[in-house]
C-alpha angles and dihedrals in degrees: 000000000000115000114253112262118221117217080273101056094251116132115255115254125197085219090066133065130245147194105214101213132178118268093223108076117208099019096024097087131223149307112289127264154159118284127176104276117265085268090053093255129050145054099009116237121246103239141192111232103237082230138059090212094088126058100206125221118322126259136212109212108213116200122219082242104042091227115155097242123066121226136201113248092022124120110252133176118233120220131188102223089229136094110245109196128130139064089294092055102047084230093268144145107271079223114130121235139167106258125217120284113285097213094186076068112028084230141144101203129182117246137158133266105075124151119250118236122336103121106219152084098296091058107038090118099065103058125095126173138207115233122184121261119219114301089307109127111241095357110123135146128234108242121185095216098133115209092178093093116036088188102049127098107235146179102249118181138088128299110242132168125259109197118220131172092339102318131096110215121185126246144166098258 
């Protein structure tokens, strides 16, 4: 697979930090971020910023691998570049991860509190992919669609953004 272009045309490293933005400037919303779980607490929800304005917090992107160079279409690990300890935090991994169904909603969100590394199916939750979007250069979108288990049964589709009182929280759609 092709290596994952930044907005300056340098191949993306697991060894750098990056703010993961939306592609459509002006509508398109902003950089991703933590918000307080659905039930207020844990684990924090993965969200989308209303503005575009703001970047959100930095990632590390941690291929299956762990080769330097990320590549389209390969399962990566996503990692919020914070500590999150204390009581705020619910002393998790700032790993994403797709949650447990939320059957009120009918919904697969994105929290916190994956596992790094360790491809399996203990960890299939935990593995996202960009996939190129369009001919646009560095525009991709974030799909859940796990390779690191061949046997396992697994969500596989795009994440997409489900916007609820105000805040716009990521899910497998």
């Amino acid at each position: 697979p092709e290596p994952l272009v930044d907005v300056y045309g340098n191949k993306v490293e697991s060894t750098l930090e990056y703010y993961i933005v939306s592609a459509i400037w002006g509508a398109g919303g902003g950089g991703v971020s933590l918000h307080g779980g659905r039930n207020g607490y844990c684990p924090l929800d993965v969200i989308q910023l209303s503005s575009d304005m703001e970047n959100g917090i930095r990632l590390t992107l941690t291929p299956y691998d762990n080769s330097t160079i990320v590549r389209e279409s390969t399962d990566l690990n996503l990692r919020f570049s914070v500590l999150l300890s204390g009581r705020e935090y619910c002393n998790e991994q700032p790993l994403w991860k797709v949650d447990n169904y939320d059957a009120s909603s009918g919904k697969w969100f994105i929290t916190t509190g994956g596992l790094d590394g360790h491809p399996g199916a203990e960890t299939l939750l935990n593995w996202f992919k960009f996939e190129k979007l369009g001919t646009l250069l560095s525009a991709y979108k974030i799909v859940h669609c796990p390779s690191v288990c061949e046997s396992c049964v697994r969500l596989c589709n795009r994440v997409g953004i489900s916007s609820e009182d105000g805040v716009r929280r990521l899910l497998v759609v």
